[in-house]
N, C-alpha and C positions, 0 to 999 in steps of 0.2 A: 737743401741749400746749406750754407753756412762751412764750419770747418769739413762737415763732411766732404762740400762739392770741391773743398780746393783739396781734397786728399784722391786726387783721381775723379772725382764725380759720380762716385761713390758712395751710398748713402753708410754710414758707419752704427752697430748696434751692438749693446752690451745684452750679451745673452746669461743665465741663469745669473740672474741678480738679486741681491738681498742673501737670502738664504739664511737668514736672522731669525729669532725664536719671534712671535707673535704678540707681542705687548706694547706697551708706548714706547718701547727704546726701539725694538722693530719697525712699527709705523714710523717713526720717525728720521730710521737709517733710511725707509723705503721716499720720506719725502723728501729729505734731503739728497737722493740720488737720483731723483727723474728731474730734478733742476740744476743739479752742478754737472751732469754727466753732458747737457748741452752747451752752460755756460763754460765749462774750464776743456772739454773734450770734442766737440760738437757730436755728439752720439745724439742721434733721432729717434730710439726707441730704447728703451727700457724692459726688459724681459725676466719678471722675477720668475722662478721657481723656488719652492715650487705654486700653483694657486691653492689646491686644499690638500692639507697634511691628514693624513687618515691612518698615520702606523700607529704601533705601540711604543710607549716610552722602553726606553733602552735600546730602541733600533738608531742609528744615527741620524741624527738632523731631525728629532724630535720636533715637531712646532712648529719648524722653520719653516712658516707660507703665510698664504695672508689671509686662511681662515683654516680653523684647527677644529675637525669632527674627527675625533677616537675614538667614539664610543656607541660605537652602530647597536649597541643592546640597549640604549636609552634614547638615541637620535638627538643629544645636545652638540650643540655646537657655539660658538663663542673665540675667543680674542679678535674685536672685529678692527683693532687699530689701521692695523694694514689694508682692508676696502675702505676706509673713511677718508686715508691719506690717495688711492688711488680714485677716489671719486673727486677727488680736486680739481683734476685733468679731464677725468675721461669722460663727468656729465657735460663738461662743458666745451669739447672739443669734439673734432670728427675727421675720419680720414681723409687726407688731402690737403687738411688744414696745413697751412706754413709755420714755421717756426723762425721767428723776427733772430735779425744776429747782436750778435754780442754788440753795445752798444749803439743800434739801433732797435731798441725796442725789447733788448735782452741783457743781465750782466749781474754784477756784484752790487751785492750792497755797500753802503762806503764804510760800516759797521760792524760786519762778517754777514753772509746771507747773499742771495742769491735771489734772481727774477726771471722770468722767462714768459714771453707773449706769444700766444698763438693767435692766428689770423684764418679767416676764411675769404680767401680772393674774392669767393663772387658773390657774399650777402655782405658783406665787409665789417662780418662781427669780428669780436676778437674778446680775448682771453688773456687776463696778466695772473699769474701764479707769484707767489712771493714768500720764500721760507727762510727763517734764522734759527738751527738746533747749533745750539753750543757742542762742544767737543764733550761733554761729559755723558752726550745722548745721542751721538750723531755716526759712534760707529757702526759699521754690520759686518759682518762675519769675518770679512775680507775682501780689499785688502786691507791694512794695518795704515790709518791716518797719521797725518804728524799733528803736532798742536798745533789750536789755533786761538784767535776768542773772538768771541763776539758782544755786540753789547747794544741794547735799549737804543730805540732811535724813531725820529719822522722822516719815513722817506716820502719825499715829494712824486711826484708825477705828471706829466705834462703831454700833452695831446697834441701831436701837430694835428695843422690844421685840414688838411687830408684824410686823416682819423675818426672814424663815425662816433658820433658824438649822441648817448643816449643817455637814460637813467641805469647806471650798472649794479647790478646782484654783488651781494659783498659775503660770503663762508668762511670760517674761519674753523679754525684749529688749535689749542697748543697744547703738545707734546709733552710740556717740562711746568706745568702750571700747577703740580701736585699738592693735595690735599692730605691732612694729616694719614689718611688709608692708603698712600700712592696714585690716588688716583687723578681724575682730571676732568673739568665741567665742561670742558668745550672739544667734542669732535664733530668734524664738517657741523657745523650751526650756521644758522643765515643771522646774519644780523641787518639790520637797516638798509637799505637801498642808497645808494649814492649817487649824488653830480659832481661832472666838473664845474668849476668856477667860471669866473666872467676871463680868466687868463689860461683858459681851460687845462687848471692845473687840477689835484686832490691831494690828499696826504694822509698818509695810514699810519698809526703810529703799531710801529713792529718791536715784540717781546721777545727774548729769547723761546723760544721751541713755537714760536709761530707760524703757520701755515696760513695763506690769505687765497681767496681766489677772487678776484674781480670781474667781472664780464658784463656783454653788451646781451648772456643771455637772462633773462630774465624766469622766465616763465619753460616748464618741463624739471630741471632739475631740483630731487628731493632724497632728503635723508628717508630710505623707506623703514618700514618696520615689517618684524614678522607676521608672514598671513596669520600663524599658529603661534602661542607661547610658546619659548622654544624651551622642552624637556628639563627638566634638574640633570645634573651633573650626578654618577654614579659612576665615578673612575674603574673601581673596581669589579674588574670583569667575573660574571656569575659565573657559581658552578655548580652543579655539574655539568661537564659539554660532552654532548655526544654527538656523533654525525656516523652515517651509515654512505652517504654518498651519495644516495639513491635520485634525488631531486635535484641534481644538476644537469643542464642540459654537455654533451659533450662538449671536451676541451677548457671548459671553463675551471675557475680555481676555486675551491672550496672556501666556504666561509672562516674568515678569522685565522685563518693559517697563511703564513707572512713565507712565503720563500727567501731563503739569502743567500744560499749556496744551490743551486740549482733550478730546476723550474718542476711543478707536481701539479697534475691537473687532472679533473675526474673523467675518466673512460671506462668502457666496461673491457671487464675480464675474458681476453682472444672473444670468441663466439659468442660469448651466455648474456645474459642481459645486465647480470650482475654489476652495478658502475664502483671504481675503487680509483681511489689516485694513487697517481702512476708519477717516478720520476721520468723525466723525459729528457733529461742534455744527456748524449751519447759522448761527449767528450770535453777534455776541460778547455772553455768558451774563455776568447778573451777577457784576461781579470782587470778589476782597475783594482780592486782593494784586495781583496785577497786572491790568489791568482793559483790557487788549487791548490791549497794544504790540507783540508779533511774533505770528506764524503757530504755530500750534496743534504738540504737538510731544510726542514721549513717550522716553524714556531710558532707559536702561541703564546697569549697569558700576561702575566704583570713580572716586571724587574724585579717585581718586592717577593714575589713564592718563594715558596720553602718547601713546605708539607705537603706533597699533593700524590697521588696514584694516574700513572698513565698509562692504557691500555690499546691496541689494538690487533690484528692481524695483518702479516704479511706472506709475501710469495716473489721468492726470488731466483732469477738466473743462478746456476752452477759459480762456485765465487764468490756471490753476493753476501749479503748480510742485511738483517732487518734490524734497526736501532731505534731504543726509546730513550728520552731524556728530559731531565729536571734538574731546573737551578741552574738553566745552561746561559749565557751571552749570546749576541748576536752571531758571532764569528763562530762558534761551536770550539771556542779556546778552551773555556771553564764548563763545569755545569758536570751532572753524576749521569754516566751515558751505560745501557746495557744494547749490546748487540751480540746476534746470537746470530752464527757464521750458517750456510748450508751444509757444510762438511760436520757439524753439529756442536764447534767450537761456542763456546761463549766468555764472554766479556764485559766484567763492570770498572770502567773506568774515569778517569776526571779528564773531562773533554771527551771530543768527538773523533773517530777515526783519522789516522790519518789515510789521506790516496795514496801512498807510499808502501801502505800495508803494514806498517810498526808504529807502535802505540808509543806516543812521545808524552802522554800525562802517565801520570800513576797510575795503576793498576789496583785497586781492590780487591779482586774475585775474578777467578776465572776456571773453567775446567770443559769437559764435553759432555755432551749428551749418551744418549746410549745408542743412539742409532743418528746416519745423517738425515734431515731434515725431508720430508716428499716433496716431490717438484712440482706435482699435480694437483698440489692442497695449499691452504694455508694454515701457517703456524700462527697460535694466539700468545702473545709475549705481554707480559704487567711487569713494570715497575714499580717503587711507590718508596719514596726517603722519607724520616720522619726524624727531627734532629739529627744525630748521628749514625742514624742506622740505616741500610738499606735493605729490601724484600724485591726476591725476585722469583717470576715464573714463565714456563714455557707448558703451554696445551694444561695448564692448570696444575702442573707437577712443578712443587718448590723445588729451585736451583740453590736457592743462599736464603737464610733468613737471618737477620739481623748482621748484616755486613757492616763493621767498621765502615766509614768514610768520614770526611770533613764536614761540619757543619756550618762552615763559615761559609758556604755561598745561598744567593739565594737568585734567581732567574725563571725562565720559561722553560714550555712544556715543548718537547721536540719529537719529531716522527723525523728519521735520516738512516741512512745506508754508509755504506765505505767506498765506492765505484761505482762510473759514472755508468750505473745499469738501472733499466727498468723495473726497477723493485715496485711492486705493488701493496697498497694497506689499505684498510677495511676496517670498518667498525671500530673507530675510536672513538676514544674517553678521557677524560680527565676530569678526575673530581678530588676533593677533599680528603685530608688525611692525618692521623694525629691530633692532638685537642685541641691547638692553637688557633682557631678558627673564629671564635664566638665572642661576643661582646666584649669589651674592656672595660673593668673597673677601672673609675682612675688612679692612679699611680703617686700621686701625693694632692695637696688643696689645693684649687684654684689657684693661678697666677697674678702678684699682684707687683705697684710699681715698686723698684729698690731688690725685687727676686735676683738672685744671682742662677746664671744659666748652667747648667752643666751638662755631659756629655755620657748616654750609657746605652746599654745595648738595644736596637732597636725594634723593635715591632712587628713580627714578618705576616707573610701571610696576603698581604696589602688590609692588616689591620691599620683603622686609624688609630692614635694615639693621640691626646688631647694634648699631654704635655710634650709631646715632639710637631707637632703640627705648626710647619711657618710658611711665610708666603716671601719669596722673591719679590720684595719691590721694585718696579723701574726707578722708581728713585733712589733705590741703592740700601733702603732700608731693610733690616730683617725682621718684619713684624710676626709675633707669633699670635698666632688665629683665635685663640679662646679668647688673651685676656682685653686683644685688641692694644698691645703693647709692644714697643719694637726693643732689638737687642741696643747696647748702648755702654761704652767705652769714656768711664768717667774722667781718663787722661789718656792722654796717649804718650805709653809707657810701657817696657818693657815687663811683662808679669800681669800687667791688670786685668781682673777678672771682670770679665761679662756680667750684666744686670738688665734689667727692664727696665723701661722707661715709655713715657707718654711718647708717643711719636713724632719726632719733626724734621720733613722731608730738608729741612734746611742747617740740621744742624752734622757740623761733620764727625763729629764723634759718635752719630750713627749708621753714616753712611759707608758701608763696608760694599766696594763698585769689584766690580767682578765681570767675567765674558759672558755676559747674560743667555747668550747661546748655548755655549758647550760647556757651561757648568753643569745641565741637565744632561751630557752626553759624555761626561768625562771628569777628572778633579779639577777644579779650577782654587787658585787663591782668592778669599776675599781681604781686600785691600783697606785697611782703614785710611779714609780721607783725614781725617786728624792726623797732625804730626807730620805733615808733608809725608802724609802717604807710605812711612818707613814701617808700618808694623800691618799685619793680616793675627788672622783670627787663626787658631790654634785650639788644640784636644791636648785631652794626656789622658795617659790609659785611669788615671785616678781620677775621673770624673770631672777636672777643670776643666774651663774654658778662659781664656785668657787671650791678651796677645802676643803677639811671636817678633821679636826684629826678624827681616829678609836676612834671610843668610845666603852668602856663595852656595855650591854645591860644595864645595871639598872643605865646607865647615859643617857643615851638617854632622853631628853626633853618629857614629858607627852603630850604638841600641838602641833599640825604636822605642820610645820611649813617650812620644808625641805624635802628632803631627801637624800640618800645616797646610791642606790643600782640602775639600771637599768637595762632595757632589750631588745637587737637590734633583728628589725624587717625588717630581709632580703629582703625581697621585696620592701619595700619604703626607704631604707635605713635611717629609725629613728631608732634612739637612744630614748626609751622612758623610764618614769618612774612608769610604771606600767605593767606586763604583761596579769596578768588578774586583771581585774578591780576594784578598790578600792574604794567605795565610800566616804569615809572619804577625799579622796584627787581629788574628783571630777575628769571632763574629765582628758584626759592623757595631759601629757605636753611633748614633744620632745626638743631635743638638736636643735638649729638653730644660724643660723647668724645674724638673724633679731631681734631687738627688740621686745617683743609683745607691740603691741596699746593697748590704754584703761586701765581698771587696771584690775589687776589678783586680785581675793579673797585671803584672807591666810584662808586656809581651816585648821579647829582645831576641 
């Protein structure tokens, strides 16, 4: 019914919706959408994707769903904002239910906010939902809101008399009700039960970032809880890993290994029983994002590696090529790749093959073998980078040791080829490599308030780091983890250096509002809210932090001398200046408490 039926008769449905990182600003894009998408659009369903996000951070759209399990070597799982705001709806509704129209029984608040009632025709329950997120929490991904505001108010309510009339269930929500940690005391909670009056009116009084469910049900819906404590959080993925293949039933995808250019799945080798994954697209398949610039290729591991050794076997068509790689992105752009051709060529270079058959990164190393590769065997190929150097080998015989390369990237563990051919690999590894592995002393004293924040090289490994460890607040705060203190902009002014301070979700000289989404998936600006908004947060290769006035682009400084954009890396909790790797501006530098020692370069 409603605008859909007068758009042809029609029902109308917004598919892949939200697609918002998984915190209170998410939940709350996502409740703010399943009631305006009726009241302003008449759209009858709501379709987020995705429902559980299960990649690795640095793959795109990190988070974005409405429960986030990454971490299948621990079995935690967690941001449950987004099923709290979907159980608004969905304990208390059922299919076939109506949806009341805009101004009978559905509509705007007079306030900013939005209502919307569901009806069941033939027990004649019904369901009033009722949400006010302000614009400063109400975007999600896309598309791009205008402003609006909203503000504090009693909206009344009124029951014709036609309307079944019971004792109603009252859940509540809000969104934007933050506590000095970001966080927030009320999701889906029941509070008191309700009547109508003798004029069978009621009246709710609505917050900003409130969610309300009212209903005639009573009894079945319930915030549940886990059957099991649900696991600690151990972001960083264990190593060493090994997989033989052996335990997969055919066709299926091997554990932990993410395809993004092609498809790899375990089969066994022609006859034998041997199982090995195999790539498998014979040609290049319709692209949406990348639309066949290098060789098919599948990953592993954490954003933050650096040091690691990757081993397996392969067996290739005439043509082919078996590739290993480290420190690579998702798109096989960046990252230190060895492939060693069947004609017995080999190849160490920055990124991944091109399907074009010409290498468009830099080249490191390269030469041939002494014979072409057997068709009938597999070749064993190891990598292994450690700072700046790289070691490589074919059947156990060193090719290159101690290879020049760049040390300024740092990514995942990649098994890929050059063409769209059935390359087959076997017995892979990846484990550890170089000293940088092992516990961390800390790096200066505990953090305390009045600390000025500064900027120095980061961490790798998926070490944590006490004094780079911050937490993305949905209230826009940058609290850092140890000292329980957020970052904080004593004016808002051009030059002012960054400090700690007690945290207060309310104050704007801590609130640096950013695209809480694809700041984990790309560099984003954070925006200081002081000062009408004119200054973001800023690096400089000498260890400040500061703020930055917005410049044009064609004012921007010719040497790099700064910067002004970053990118937070969930798992170690840095705030870095780089997501994928820059060489111009050398290793990445993170947000910390610490001073760096020594001097920093100004990289120009």
């Amino acid at each position: 019914s409603g605008m859909g039926a007068r758009r042809g008769e029609k029902p109308i449905w917004s598919s892949e919706e939200s697609s918002s990182y998984d915190d209170l600003n998410g939940g709350a894009c996502w409740a703010r959408v399943m009631a305006s998408h009726w009241v302003k659009q008449g759209l009858t369903s709501s379709i987020m994707w995705n429902l559980v996000g299960s990649y690795f951070h640095g793959t795109a759209w990190y988070a974005s769903s409405r429960l986030t399990a990454q971490e299948p070597w621990t079995g935690h799982y967690g941001s449950m904002s987004p099923v709290w705001a979907t159980a608004h709806v969905t304990q208390f509704t059922k299919p076939g239910w109506d949806i009341l129209e805009v101004d009978g029984g559905s509509g705007h608040l007079p306030a900013g906010g939005f209502y919307v009632t569901y009806a069941d025709p033939s027990s004649g329950d019904w369901t009033l939902t009722i949400v006010k997120i302000s614009a400063d929490h109400a975007p999600c991904t896309r598309p791009a809101l205008p402003h609006y505001e909203v503000a504090a108010e009693n909206a009344t309510f009124e029951l014709r008399p036609w309307v079944k009339r019971s004792t109603l269930s009252v859940w509540y929500s809000n969104f934007e009700a933050f506590g000095a940690d970001g966080r927030v005391d009320s999701l889906f909670k029941r509070l008191p039960d309700i009547e109508a009056d003798g004029d069978n009116r009621f009246t709710v009084e609505v917050q900003p970032g409130a969610y309300y469910t009212i209903s005639t049900i009573t009894k079945g819906p319930t915030k549940g809880e886990p059957a099991a404590p649900v696991p600690a959080s151990q972001p960083r993925m264990p190593l060493p890993y090994a997989d033989d293949f052996e335990d997969y039933p055919v066709s299926q995808e091997a554990k932990y290994w993410s395809d993004q250019i092609g498809v790899f799945e375990v089969h066994h080798d022609g006859s034998t029983p041997n199982k090995v994954m195999r790539q498998m697209v014979p040609e290049t398949p319709i692209g949406w994002w990348d639309l066949g610039t290098r060789g098919p290729m599948t990953l592993l591991g954490m954003k933050e590696w650096q040091d690691i050794n990757v081993s397996a076997a392969f067996k290739a068509p005439s043509g082919g090529a078996g590739c290993l790689g480290t420190r690579a992105n998702q798109m096989w752009e960046t990252g230190i790749t060895l492939c060693v051709f069947t004609d017995g060529r080999y190849v160490l270079s920055d990124g991944g093959p091109s399907l074009a058959g010409e290498y468009k990164g830099k080249i490191y190393a390269s030469g041939k073998l002494p014979s072409p590769l057997p068709s009938s065997s597999f070749t064993s190929l190891s990598l292994t980078t450690v700072g700046g150097a790289a070691h490589g080998a074919v059947d156990g015989q060193v090719i290159f040791s101690s290879a020049p390369i760049s040390d300024a990237g740092t990514g995942f563990a990649i098994l890929g080829t050059n063409a769209w051919l059935p390359v087959l690999f076997d017995d892979a590894r990846v484990e550890q490599a170089g000293p940088d592995w092992g516990p961390l002393a800390p790096a200066c004293p505990a953090a305390e308030a009045g600390a000025a924040l500064f900027a120095r090289p980061c961490e790798k490994n998926g070490r944590v780091a006490e004094d780079q460890r911050f937490e993305l607040l949905p209230s826009w705060g940058l609290r850092h983890v140890g000292s329980g203190l957020c970052a904080f902009a004593g004016s808002a002014a051009e030059g002012t250096r960054l400090s700690l301070s007690t945290c207060d979700p309310k104050d704007a000289r801590q609130r640096l509002k950013n695209d809480y989404t694809t700041i984990r998936n790309s560099l984003q600006e954070l925006t200081l809210e002081a000062g009408n908004s004119r200054f973001h947060l800023a690096g400089g290769f000498d260890g400040s932090v500061f703020l930055a006035a917005k410049r044009s682009a064609d004012r921007l400084p010719r040497q790099v001398q700064s910067w002004d954009s970053w990118s937070f890396f969930p798992n170690t909790g840095q705030l870095r200046n780089q997501y994928d790797p820059n060489e111009s501006m050398g290793y990445p530098r993170c947000l910390s408490t610490c001073k760096p020692t020594g001097s920093l370069p100004i990289v120009v």
